[in-house]
C-alpha positions as CSV (number, residue, x, y, z in Angstrom):
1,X,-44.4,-145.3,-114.4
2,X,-47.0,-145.4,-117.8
3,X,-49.4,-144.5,-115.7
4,X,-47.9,-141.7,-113.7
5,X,-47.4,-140.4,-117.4
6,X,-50.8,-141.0,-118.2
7,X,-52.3,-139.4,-115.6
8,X,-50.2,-136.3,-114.3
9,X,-49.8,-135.4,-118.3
10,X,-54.1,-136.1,-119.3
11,X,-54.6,-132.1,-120.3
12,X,-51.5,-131.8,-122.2
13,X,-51.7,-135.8,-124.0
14,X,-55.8,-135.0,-124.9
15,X,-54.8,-131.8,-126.9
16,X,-51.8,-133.6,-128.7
17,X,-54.5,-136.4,-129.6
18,X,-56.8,-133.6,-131.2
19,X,-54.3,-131.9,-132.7
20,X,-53.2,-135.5,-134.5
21,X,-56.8,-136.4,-135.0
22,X,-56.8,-132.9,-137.5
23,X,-54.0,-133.4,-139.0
24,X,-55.0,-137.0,-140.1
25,X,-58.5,-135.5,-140.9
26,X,-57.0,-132.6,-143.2
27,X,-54.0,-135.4,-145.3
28,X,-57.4,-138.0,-145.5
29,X,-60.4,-137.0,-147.3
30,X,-61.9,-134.2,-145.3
31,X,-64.3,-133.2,-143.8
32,X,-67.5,-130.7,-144.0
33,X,-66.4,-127.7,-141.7
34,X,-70.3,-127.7,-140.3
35,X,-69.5,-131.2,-139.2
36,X,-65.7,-130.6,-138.4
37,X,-66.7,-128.3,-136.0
38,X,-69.4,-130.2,-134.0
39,X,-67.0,-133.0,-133.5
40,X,-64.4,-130.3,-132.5
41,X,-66.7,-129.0,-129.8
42,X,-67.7,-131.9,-128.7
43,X,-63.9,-132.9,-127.9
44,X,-62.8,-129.7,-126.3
45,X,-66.1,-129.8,-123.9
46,X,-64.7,-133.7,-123.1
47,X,-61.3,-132.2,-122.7
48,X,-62.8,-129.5,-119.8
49,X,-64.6,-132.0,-118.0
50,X,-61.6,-134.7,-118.1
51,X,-59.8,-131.8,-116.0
52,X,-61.7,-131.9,-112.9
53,X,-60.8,-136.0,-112.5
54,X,-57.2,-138.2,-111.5
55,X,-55.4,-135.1,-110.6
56,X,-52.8,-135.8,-108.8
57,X,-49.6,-133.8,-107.4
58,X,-46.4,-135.1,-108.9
59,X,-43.2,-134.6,-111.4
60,X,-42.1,-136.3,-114.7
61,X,-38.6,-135.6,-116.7
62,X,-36.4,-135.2,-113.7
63,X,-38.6,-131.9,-112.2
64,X,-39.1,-130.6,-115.5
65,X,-42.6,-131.1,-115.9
66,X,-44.4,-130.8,-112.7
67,X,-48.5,-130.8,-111.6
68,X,-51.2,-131.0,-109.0
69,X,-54.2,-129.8,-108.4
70,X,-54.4,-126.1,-108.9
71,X,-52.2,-126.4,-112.0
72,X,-54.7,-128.9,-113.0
73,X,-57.6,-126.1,-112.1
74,X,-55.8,-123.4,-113.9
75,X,-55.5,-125.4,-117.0
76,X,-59.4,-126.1,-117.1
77,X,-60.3,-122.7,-117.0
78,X,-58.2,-121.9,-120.5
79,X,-59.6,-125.4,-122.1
80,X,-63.2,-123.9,-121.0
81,X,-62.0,-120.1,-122.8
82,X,-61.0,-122.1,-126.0
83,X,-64.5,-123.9,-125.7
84,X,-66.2,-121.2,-125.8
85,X,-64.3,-119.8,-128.6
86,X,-65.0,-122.9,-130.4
87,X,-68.7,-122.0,-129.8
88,X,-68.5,-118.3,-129.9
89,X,-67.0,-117.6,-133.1
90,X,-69.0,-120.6,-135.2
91,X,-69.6,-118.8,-137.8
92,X,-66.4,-116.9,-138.4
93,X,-64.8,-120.7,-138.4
94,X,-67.0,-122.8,-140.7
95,X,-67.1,-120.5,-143.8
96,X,-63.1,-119.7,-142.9
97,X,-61.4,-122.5,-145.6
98,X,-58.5,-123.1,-143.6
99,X,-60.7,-124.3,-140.3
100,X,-58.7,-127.4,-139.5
101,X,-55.4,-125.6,-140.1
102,X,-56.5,-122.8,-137.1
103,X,-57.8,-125.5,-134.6
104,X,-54.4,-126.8,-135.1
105,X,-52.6,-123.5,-134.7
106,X,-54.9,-122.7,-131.4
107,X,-54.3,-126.2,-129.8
108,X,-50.6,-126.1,-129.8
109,X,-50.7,-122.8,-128.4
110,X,-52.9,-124.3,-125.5
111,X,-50.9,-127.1,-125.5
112,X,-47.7,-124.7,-125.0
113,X,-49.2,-123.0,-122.1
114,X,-50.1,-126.4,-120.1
115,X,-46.1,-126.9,-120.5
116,X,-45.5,-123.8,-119.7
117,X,-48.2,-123.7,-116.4
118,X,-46.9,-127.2,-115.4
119,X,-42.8,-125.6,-116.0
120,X,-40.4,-127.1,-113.2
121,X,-37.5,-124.8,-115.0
122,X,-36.6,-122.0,-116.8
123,X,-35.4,-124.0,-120.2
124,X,-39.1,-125.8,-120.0
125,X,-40.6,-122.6,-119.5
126,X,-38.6,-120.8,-122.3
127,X,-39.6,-123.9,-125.0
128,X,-43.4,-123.8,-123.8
129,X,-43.6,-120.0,-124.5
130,X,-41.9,-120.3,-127.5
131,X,-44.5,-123.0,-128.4
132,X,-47.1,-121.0,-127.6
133,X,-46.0,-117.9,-129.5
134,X,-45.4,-119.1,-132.2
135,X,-48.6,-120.4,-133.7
136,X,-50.6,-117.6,-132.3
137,X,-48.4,-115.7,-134.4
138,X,-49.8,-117.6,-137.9
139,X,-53.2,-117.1,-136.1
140,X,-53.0,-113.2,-136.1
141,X,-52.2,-112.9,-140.2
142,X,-55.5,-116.0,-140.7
143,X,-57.0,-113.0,-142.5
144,X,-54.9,-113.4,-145.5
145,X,-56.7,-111.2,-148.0
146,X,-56.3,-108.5,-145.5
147,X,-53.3,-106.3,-145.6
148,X,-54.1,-104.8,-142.0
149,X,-53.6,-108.8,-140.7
150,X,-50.3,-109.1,-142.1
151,X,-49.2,-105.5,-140.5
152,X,-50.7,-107.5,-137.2
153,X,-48.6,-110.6,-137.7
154,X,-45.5,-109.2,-138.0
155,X,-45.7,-106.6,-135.1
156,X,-46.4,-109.9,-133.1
157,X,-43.5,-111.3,-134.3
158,X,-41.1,-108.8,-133.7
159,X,-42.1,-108.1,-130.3
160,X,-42.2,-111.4,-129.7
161,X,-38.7,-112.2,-130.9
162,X,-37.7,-109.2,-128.6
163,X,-38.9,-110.3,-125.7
164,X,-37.8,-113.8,-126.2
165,X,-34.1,-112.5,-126.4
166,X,-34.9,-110.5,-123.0
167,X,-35.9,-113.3,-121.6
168,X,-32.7,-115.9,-122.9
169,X,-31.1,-112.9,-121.9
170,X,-32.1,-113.1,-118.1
171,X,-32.1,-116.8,-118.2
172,X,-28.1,-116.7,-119.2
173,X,-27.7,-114.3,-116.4
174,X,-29.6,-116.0,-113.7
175,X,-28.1,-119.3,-114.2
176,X,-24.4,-117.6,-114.1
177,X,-25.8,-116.0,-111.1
178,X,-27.6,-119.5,-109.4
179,X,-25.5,-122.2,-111.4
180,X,-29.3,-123.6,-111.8
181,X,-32.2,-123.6,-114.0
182,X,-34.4,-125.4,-112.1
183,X,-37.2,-123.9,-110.3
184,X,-36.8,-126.2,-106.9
185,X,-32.9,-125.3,-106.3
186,X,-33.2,-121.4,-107.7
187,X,-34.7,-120.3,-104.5
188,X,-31.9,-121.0,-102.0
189,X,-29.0,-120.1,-104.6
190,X,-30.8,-116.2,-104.5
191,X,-29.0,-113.4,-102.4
192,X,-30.1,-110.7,-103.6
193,X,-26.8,-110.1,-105.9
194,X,-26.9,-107.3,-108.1
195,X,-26.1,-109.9,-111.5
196,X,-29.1,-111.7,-109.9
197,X,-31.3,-108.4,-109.9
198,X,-30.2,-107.6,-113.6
199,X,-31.6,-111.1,-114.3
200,X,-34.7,-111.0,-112.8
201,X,-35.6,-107.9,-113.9
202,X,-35.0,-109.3,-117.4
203,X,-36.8,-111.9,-116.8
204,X,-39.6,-109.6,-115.2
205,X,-39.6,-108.0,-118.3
206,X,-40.5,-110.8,-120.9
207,X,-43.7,-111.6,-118.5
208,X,-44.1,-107.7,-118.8
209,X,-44.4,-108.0,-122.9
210,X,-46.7,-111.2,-123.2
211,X,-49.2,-109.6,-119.9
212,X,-48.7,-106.1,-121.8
213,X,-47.8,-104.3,-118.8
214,X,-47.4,-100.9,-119.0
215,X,-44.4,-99.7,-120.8
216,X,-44.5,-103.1,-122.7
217,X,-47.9,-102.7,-124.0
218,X,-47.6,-101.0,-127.2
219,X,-47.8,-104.3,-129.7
220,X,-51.7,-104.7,-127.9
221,X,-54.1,-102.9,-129.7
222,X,-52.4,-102.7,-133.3
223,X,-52.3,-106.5,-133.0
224,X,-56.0,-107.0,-131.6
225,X,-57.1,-104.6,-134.6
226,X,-55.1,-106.5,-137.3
227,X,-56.0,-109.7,-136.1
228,X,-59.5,-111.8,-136.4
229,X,-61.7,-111.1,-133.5
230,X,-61.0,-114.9,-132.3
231,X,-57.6,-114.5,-132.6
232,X,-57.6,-111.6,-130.7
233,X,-59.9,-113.1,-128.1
234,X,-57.4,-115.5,-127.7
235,X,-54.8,-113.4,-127.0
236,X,-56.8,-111.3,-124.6
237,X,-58.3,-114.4,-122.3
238,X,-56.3,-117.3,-122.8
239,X,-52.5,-116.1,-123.8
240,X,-53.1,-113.6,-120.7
241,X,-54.3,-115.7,-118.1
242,X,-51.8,-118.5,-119.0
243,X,-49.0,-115.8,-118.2
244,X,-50.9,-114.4,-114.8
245,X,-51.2,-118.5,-113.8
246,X,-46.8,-118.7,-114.8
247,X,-46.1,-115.3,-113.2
248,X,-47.7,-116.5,-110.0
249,X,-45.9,-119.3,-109.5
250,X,-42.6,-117.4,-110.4
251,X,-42.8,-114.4,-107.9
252,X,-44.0,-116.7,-105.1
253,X,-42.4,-120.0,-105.2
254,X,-39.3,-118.8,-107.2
255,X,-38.5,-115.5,-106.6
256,X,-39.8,-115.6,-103.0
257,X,-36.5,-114.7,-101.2
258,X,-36.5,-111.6,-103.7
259,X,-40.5,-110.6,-102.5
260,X,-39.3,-106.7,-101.1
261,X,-37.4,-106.2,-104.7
262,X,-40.7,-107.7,-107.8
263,X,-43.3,-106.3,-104.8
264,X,-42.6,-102.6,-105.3
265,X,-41.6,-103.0,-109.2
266,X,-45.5,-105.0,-109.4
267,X,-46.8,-101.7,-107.7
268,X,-45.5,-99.2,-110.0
269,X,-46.0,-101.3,-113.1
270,X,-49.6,-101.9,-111.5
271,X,-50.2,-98.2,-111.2
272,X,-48.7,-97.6,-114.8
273,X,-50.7,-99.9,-116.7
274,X,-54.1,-99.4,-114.6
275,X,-53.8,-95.8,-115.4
276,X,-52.3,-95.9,-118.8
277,X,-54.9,-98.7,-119.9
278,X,-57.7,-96.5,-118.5
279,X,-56.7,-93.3,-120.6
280,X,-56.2,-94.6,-123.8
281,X,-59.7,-96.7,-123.4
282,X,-61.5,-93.7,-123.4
283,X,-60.2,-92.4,-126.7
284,X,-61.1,-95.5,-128.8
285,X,-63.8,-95.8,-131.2
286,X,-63.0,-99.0,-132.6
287,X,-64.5,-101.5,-130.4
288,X,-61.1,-104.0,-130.6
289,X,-58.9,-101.7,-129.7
290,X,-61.4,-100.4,-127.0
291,X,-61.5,-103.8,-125.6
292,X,-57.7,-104.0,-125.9
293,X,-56.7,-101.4,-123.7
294,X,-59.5,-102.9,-121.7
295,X,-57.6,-106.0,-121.0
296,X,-54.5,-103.9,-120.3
297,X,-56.4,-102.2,-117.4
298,X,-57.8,-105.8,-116.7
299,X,-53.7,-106.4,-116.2
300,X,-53.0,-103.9,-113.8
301,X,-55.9,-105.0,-111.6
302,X,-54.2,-108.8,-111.8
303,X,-51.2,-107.3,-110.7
304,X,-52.8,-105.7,-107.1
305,X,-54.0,-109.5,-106.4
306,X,-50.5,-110.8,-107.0
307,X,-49.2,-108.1,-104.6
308,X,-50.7,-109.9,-101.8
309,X,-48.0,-112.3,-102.0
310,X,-50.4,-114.9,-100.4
311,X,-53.0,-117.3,-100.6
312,X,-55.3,-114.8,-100.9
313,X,-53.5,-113.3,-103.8
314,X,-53.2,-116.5,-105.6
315,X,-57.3,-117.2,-105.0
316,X,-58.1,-113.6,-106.6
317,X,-56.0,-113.6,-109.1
318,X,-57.2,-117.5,-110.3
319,X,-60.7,-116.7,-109.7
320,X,-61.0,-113.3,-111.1
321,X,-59.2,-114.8,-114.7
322,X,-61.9,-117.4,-114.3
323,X,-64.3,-114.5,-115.0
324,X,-62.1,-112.7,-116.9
325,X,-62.9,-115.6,-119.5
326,X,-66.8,-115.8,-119.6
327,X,-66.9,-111.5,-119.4
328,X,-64.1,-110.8,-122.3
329,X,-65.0,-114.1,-124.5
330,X,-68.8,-112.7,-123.9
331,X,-67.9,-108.9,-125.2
332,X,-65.7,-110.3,-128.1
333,X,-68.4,-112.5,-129.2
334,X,-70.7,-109.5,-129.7
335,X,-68.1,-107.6,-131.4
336,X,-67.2,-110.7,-133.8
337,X,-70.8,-111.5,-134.6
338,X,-71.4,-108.1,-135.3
339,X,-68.3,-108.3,-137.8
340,X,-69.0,-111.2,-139.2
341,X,-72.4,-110.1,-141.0
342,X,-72.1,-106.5,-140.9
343,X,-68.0,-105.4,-141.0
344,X,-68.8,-102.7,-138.5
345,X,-66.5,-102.4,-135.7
346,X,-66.7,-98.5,-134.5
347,X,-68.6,-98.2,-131.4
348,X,-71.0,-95.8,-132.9
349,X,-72.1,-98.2,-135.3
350,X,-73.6,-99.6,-132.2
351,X,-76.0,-96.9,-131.3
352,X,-79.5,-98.3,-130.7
353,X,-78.8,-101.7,-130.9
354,X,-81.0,-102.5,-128.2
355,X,-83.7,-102.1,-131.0
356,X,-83.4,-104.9,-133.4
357,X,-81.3,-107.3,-131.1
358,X,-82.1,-107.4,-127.2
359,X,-80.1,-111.0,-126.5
360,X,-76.5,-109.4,-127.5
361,X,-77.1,-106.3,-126.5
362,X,-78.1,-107.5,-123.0
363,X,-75.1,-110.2,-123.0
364,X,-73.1,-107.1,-124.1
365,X,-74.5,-105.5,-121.4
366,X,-73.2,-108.1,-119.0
367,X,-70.2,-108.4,-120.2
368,X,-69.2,-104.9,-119.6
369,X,-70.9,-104.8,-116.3
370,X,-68.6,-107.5,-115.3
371,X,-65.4,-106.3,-117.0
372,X,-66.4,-102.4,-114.8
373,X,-67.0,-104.5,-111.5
374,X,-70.6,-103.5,-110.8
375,X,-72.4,-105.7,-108.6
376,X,-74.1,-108.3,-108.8
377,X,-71.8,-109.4,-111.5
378,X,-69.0,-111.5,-110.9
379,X,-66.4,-108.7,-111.8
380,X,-67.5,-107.0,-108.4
381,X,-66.5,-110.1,-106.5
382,X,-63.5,-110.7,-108.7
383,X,-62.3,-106.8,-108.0
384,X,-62.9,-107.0,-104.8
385,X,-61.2,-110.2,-103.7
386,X,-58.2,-108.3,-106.1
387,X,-58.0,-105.1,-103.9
388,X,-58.4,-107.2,-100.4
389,X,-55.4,-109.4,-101.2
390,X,-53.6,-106.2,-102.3
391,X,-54.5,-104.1,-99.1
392,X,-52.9,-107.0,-97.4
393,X,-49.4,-105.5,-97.5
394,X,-51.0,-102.4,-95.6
395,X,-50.2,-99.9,-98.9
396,X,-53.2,-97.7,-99.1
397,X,-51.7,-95.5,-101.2
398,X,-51.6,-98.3,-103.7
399,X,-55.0,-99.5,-102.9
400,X,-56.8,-95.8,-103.3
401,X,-54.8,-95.4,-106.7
402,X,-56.8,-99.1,-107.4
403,X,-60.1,-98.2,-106.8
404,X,-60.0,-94.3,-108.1
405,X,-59.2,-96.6,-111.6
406,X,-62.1,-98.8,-110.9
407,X,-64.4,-95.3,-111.1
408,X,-62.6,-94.1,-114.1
409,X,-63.7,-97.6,-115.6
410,X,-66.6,-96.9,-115.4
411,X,-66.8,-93.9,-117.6
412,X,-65.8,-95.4,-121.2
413,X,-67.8,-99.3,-120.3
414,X,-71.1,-97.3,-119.4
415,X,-70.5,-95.4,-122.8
416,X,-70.9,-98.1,-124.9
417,X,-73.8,-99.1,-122.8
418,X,-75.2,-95.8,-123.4
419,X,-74.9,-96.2,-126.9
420,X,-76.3,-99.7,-127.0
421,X,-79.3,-99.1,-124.8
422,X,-80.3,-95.1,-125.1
423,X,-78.9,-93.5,-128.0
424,X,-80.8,-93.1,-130.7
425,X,-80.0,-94.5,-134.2
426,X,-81.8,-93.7,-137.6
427,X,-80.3,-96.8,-139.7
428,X,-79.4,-99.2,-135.8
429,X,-77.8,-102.4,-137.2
430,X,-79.9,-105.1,-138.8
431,X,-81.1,-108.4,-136.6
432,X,-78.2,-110.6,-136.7
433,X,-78.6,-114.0,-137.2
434,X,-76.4,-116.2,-135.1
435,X,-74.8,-119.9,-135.7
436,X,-77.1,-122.0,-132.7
437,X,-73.6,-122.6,-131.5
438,X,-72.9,-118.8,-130.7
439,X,-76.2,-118.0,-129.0
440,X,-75.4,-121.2,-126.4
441,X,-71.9,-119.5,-126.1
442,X,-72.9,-116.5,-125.1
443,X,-76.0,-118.3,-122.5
444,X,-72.5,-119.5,-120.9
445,X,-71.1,-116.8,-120.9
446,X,-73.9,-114.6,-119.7
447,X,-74.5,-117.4,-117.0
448,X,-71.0,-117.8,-115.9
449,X,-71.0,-114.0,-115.2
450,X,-73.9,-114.2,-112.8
451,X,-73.2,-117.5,-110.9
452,X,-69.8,-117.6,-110.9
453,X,-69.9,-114.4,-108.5
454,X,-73.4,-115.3,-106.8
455,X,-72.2,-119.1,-105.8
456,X,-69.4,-118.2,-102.8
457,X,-68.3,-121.9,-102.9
458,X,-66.5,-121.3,-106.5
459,X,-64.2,-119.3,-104.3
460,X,-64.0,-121.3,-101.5
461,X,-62.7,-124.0,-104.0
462,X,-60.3,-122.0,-105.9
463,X,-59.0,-121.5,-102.1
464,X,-58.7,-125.4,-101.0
465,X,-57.0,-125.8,-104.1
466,X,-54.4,-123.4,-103.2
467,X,-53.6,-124.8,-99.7
């Protein structure tokens, strides 16, 4: 029995140890944050690669906590994004005072998502997104001296305690409506009721807010503005893709008896937010708020893959948040190392700054590429495999609406590429000298982009994980 626990619970016990480790480190005598953080990186890189050994399928706490191998998968690929946030944002995090207080914050956050991706029912799931909620939340207002932080924080709160109570909400309803929580025995108790369609579209609804699908978007880009770039990488890559990894499960193994009713309200929402997320990209100047309508477009594109309702659908949608990590962590990184020495974050300010620094503007460069879906880049396999599973269902309509938003993309990523490679700039800014740790970062980053879509057998394995 100990070492079912030890094993089927590795990802989730190996945070909990790190997180103890800081807390011990921060009541003893300290450390040098230089040295904090290479130890810190050194056990989140261990953490990844413990992921990929002794998985095994099975169930602890009476269902509640469930696993095997694909949930194991998924929760790699968010240890590898908070890696490379570890490594991307070095220098941010070593002059910040409060370093071991935000590793803290950030790991029980991850660790809240692994309970949350390995949920059996809805009162696990409920506590695990509370748990990862609420410390991102102290994470958005880290910029204490700023007043634009604190404005940040507490939109994230109150949309946060809204779509909790949505969510208890729906969960009241659907047990009245089931006479169960748990995930195994909801699926024969649904007929299609209309107290049971009230639920799930509550229910629906909460995912809708933490995705930021279209209309539940609006908390996005003040929050990514207010927040440090880190922080708002996190909530982009890793709070995102937990949710698209939870929402999977819940429309497929879940709600599967309900598949005519969340298909067409995926499609519309899908539409919405590809469209919506599109529009309001090309009016940014700011380069967070750019990037966070960005991700909201990203969202709608998630949502064609989960259409499929398949295994195709769950491949695409795993895979292409695989990228989604190494092409948004790889743009934010830019925009946080150009921050962090200059304090310029208007995309104008980035006019001709292929001059004084080729590396990030090419890994920029990438990065956008990717996030567009331009071949070779990973983000053109990742959009594609998207679109197939969605044209699975045989709705063109919904398909041609997809990739008329995948030209429309294009428009506002090639304009900061414009501006980075071809417009001209009488004062471009200065070289900027990176922490060793945020150059090798963004190598992964830019590497992961390139081989993750030239290497077919990532996708085949993503697929075998699936079956």
């Amino acid at each position: 029995m100990l070492n079912d626990f030890l094993i089927l619970m590795k990802s989730e016990l190996v945070i909990t140890f790190i997180i103890f480790l800081l807390l011990f480190i921060k009541v003893g005598k300290g450390m040098k944050n230089e040295s904090l953080l290479s130890l810190l990186q050194f056990l989140l890189l261990a953490n990844f690669i413990a992921g990929f050994f002794f998985n095994e399928t099975g169930s602890l706490f009476g269902g509640l906590f469930t696993t095997n191998a694909l949930i194991a998968f998924q929760k790699s690929i968010l240890s590898l994004g908070v890696y490379l946030i570890s490594l991307l944002f070095a220098d941010w995090l070593k002059k910040s005072e409060h370093m071991p207080e935000f590793f803290i914050l950030m790991l029980s956050a991850l660790l809240g998502m692994f309970f949350m991706i390995s949920s059996g029912s809805l009162l696990m799931f409920f506590l695990s997104l509370e748990l990862s909620t609420i410390p991102v939340a102290a994470m958005t207002n880290f910029d204490l001296e700023k007043k634009i932080s604190s404005e940040a924080s507490m939109k994230m709160i109150l949309s946060s305690a809204f779509s909790s109570g949505i969510l208890l909400f729906g969960i009241s309803l659907m047990y009245g409506a089931t006479g169960t929580i748990s995930f195994a025995e909801m699926p024969a108790m649904l007929d299609g009721s209309p107290l049971q369609i009230l639920a799930f579209i509550f229910l629906f609804t909460a995912f809708a807010f933490k995705l930021s699908i279209v209309p539940f978007h609006l908390w996005t880009a003040d929050v990514y503005e207010g927040a440090p770039i880190a922080v708002s990488s996190f909530l982009s890559v890793i709070s995102k893709g937990s949710i698209a990894f939870i929402l999977l499960t819940a429309l497929y193994k879940v709600f599967a008896p309900m598949h005519e009713l969340w298909y067409n309200m995926v499609v519309l929402l899908s539409i919405a937010t590809m469209i919506i997320g599109n529009l309001f990209a090309l009016r940014q100047q700011n380069i967070k708020r750019f990037l966070a309508y960005s991700s909201i477009a990203q969202v709608g594109f998630i949502l064609v893959g989960i259409s499929g309702n398949s295994i195709a659908g769950t491949s695409s949608v795993v895979y292409f948040v695989l990228i989604y990590v190494f092409s948004n962590l790889a743009a934010f990184g830019v925009a946080g190392a150009i921050s962090q020495q200059t304090g310029k974050e208007r995309i104008n300010d980035y006019k001709g700054l292929y001059q004084t620094n080729p590396f990030i503007s090419w890994v920029l460069a990438l990065a956008l590429f990717s996030l567009a879906g331009i071949p070779p880049t990973a983000g053109f396999f990742g959009k594609l495999f998207l679109i197939t599973a969605g044209a699975s269902n045989g709705n063109y309509f919904f398909i041609t609406v997809a990739a008329l938003n995948l030209i429309v993309s294009l428009y506002y990523y090639l304009r900061v590429i414009r501006a980075v490679f071809m417009d001209k700039n009488e004062q471009p800014i200065e070289k900027i000298n990176m922490h060793p740790s945020t150059k090798l970062g963004m190598i992964i980053c830019g590497a992961g982009i390139v081989l993750v879509g030239l290497l077919s057998w990532v996708y085949d394995y993503i697929t075998s994980l699936t079956m």
